[in-house]
LUMDO-941741 format. One line per 10 residues: number of its first residue (from 0); their letters; for each residue x, y, z of N, C-alpha, C, O. Coordinates in steps of 0.1 Angstrom, whole numbers, plus 5000, padded with zeros to 4 digits. Example, Ala and Ser with C-alpha at 12.3 -4.5 7.8 and 13.67 -1.06 7.14 Angstrom:
! LUMDO-941741
0> AS> 5132:4943:5078:5123:4955:5078:5132:4967:5078:5142:4967:5085; 5128:4978:5071:5137:4989:5071:5129:5000:5079:5134:5011:5080;
! end
This chain:
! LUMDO-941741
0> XXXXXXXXXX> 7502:1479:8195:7488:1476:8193:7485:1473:8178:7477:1464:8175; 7492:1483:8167:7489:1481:8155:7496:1465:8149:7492:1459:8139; 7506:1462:8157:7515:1454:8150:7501:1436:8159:7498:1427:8152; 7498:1437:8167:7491:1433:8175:7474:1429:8162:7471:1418:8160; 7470:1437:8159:7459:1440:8149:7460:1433:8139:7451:1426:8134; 7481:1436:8131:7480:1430:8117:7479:1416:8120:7470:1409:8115; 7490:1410:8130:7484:1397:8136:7475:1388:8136:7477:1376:8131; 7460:1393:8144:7452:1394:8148:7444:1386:8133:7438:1375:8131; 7447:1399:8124:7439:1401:8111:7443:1384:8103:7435:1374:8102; 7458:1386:8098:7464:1374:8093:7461:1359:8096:7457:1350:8088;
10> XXXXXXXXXX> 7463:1360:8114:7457:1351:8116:7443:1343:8113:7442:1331:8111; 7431:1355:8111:7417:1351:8106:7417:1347:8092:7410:1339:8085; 7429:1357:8088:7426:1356:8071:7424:1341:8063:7415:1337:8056; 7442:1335:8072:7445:1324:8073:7433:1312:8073:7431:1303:8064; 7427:1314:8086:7416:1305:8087:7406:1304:8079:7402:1292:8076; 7400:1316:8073:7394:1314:8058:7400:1309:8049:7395:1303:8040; 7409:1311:8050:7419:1308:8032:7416:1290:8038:7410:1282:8031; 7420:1288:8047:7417:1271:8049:7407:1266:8051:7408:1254:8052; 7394:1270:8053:7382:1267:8051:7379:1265:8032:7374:1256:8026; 7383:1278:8029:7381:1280:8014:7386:1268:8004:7380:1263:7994;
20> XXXXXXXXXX> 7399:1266:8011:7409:1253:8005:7399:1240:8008:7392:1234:8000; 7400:1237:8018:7386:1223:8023:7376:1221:8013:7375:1211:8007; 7366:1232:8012:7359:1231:8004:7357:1226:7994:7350:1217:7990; 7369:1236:7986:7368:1236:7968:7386:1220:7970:7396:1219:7962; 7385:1213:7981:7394:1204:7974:7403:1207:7970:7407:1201:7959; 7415:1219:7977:7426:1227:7974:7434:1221:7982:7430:1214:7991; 7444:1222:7980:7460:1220:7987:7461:1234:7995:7456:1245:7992; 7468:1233:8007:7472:1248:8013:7477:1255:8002:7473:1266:7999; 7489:1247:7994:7501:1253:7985:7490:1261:7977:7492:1274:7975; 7480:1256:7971:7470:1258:7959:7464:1266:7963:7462:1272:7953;
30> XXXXXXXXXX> 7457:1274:7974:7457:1288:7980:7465:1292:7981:7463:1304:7977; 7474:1291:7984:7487:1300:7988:7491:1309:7972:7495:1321:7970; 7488:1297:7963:7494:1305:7951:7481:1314:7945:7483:1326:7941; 7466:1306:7944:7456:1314:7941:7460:1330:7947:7461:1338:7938; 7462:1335:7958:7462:1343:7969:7473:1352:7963:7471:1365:7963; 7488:1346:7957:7493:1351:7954:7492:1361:7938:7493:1373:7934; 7490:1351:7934:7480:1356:7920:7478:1368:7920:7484:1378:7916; 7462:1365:7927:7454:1377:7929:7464:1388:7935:7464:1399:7929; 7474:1387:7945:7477:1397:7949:7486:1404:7937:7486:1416:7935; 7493:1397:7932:7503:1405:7919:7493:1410:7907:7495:1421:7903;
40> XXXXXXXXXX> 7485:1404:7903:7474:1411:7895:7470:1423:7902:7477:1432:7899; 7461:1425:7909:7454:1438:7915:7468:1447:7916:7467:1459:7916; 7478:1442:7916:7490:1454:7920:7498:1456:7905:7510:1461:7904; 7488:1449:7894:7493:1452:7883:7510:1445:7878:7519:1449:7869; 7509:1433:7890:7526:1434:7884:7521:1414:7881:7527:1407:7890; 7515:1406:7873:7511:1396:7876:7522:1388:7870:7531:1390:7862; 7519:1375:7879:7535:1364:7880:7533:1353:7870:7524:1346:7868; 7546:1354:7863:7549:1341:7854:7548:1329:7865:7547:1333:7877; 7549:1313:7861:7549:1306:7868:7561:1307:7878:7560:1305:7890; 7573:1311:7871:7588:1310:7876:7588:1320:7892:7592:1318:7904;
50> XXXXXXXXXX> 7581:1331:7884:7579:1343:7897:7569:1333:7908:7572:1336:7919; 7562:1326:7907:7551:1321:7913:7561:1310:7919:7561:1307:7931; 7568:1304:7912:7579:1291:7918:7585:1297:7934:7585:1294:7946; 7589:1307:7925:7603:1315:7936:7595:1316:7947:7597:1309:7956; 7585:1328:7947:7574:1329:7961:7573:1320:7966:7577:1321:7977; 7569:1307:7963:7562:1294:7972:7576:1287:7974:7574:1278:7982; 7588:1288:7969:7601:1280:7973:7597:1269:7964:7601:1258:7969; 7591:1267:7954:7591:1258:7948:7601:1250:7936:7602:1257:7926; 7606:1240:7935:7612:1237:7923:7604:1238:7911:7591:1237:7911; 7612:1240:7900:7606:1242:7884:7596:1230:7883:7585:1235:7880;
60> XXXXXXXXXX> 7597:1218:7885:7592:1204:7888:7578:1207:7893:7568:1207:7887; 7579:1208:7906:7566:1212:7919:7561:1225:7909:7550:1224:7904; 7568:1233:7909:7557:1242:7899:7550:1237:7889:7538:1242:7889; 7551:1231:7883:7546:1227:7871:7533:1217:7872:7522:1216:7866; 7537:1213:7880:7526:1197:7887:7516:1211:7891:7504:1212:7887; 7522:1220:7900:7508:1225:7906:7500:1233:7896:7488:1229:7894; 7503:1242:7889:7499:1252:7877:7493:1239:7871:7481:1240:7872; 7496:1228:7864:7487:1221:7859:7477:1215:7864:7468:1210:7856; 7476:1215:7875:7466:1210:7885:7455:1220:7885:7443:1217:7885; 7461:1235:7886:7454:1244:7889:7443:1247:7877:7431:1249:7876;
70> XXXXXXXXXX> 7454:1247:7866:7445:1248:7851:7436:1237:7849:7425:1242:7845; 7436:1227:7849:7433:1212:7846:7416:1217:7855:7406:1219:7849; 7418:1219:7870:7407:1221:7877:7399:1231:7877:7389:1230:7885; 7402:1246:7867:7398:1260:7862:7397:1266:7873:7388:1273:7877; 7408:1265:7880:7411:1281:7887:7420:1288:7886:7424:1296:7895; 7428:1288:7870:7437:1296:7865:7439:1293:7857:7436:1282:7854; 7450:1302:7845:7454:1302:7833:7460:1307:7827:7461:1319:7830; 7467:1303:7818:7486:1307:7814:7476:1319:7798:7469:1317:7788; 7480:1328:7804:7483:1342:7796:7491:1344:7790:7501:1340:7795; 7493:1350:7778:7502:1361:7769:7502:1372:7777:7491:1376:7781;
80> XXXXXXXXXX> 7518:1379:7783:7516:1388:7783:7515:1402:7773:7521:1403:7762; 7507:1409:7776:7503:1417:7766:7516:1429:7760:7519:1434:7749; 7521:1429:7775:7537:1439:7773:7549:1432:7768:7557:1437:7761; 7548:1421:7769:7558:1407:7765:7552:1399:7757:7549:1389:7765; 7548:1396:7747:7542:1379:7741:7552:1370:7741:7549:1358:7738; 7563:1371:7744:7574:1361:7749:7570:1355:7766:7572:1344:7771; 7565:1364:7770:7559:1359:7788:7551:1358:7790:7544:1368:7788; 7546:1345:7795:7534:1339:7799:7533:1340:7813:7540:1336:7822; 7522:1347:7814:7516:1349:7833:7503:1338:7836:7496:1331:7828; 7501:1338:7853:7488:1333:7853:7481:1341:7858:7484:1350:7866;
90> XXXXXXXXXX> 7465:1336:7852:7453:1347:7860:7444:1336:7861:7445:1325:7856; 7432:1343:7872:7425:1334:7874:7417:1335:7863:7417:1344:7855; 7406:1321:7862:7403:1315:7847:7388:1320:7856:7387:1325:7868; 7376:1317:7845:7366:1321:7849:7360:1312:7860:7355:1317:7869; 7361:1299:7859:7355:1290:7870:7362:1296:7882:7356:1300:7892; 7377:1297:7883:7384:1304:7896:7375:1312:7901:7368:1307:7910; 7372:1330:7896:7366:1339:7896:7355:1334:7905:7357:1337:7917; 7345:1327:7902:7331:1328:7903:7331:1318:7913:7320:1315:7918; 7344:1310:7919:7341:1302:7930:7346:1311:7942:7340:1312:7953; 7357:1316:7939:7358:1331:7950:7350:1340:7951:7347:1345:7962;
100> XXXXXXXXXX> 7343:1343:7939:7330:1352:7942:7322:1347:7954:7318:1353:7964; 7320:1335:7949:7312:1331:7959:7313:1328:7972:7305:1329:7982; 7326:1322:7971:7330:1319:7988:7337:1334:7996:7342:1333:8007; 7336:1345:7990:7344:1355:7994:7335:1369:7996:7337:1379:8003; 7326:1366:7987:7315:1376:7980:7309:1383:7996:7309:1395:7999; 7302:1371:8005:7292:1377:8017:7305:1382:8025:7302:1390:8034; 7319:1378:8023:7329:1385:8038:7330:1400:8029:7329:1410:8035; 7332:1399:8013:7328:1418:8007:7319:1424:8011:7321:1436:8013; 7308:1420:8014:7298:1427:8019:7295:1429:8030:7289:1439:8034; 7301:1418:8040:7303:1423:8056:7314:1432:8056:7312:1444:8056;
110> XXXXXXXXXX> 7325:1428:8055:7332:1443:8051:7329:1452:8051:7331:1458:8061; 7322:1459:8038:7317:1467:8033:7309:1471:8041:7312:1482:8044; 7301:1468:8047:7292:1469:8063:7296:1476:8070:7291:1487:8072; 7307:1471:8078:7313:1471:8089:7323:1484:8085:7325:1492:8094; 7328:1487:8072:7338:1499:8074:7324:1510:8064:7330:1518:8057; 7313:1511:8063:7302:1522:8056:7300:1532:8067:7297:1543:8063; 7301:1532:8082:7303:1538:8092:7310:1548:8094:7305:1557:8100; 7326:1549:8088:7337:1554:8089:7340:1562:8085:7342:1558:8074; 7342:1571:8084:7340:1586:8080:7356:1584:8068:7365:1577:8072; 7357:1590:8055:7365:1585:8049:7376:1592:8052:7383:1596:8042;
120> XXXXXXXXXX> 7380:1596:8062:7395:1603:8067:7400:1596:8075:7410:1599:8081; 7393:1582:8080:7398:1573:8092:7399:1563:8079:7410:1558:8079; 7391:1559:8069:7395:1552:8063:7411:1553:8048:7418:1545:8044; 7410:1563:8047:7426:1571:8039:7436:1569:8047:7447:1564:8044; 7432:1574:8059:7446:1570:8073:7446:1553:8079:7454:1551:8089; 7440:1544:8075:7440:1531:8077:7445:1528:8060:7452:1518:8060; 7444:1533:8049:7449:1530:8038:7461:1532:8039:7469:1522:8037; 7465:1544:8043:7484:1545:8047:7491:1541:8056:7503:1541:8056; 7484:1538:8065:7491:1527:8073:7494:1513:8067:7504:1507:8069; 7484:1510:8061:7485:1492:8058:7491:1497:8048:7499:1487:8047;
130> XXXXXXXXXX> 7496:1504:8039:7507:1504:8027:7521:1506:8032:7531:1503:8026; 7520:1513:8044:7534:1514:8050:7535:1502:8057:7546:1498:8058; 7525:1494:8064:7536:1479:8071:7533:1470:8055:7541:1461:8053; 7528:1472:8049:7531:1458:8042:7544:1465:8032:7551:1456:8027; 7547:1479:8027:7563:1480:8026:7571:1474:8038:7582:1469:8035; 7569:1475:8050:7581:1473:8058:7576:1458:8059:7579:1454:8071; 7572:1450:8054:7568:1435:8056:7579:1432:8045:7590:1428:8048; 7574:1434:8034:7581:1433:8020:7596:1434:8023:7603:1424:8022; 7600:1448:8028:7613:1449:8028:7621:1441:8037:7632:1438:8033; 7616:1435:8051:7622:1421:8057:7616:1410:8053:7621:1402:8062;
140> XXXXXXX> 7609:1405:8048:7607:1396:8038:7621:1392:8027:7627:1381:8025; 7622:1405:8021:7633:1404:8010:7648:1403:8018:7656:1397:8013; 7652:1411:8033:7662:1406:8035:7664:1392:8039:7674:1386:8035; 7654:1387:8047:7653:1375:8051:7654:1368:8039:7664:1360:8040; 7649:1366:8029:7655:1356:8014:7672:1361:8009:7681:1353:8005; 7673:1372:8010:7684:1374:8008:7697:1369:8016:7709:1367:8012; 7692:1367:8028:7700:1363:8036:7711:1364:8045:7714:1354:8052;
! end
């Protein structure tokens, strides 16, 4: 049932992320990596281009074209890291920010809607669940590249 749910969920997610792309004149790839971004930022661990290459299967080449596409169009931007000044990460640039704000902003608030109901011990036990399948996602994810 739960495995059923994450499905369920992905699948929708999906269909926004390609609506979102239509819109703003994105490439699937160009969400895919936006998406990726944001997810290694919020988890504190944010991706050089190369790390961003590897994720999307991309050659050094195709990386480069896209990241410049991406910057060129201000939905991201090559950082100093602050732990490294030898490594350059990307984050989203302010125009990125404020067009996700917007296209993402009213599904935060229906969210926020829809889970204000929930008593916060159904929501702590829905937090440790989705951290435990997206470890066990991650960890066959990594054997499957491993191979």
């Amino acid at each position: 049932m739960i495995s059923s749910d994450v499905r369920a969920l992905s699948a929708v997610s999906e269909e926004i992320g390609r609506v979102f792309a239509s819109q703003h004149e994105l490439r699937s790839n160009d969400f895919r990596a936006l998406l990726l971004i944001m997810v290694a930022d919020v988890e504190g661990a944010p991706l050089t281009a190369g790390e961003l290459g590897n994720k999307l299967g991309f050659s050094s080449a195709a990386m480069t074209y896209l990241v410049e596409r991406m910057i060129e169009s201000g939905h991201i931007r090559r950082e100093k890291d602050a732990a490294d000044r030898r490594k350059v990460i990307l984050r989203y640039d302010a125009h990125g920010m404020e067009v996700a704000r917007g296209f993402f902003g009213p599904l935060g608030a229906r969210t926020s809607g829809a889970l204000a109901g929930l008593p916060d011990a159904d929501l702590a036990a829905a937090h440790r669940v989705f951290g435990v399948l997206i470890d066990a996602m991650r960890v066959h994810h990594n054997e499957l590249q491993a191979g």
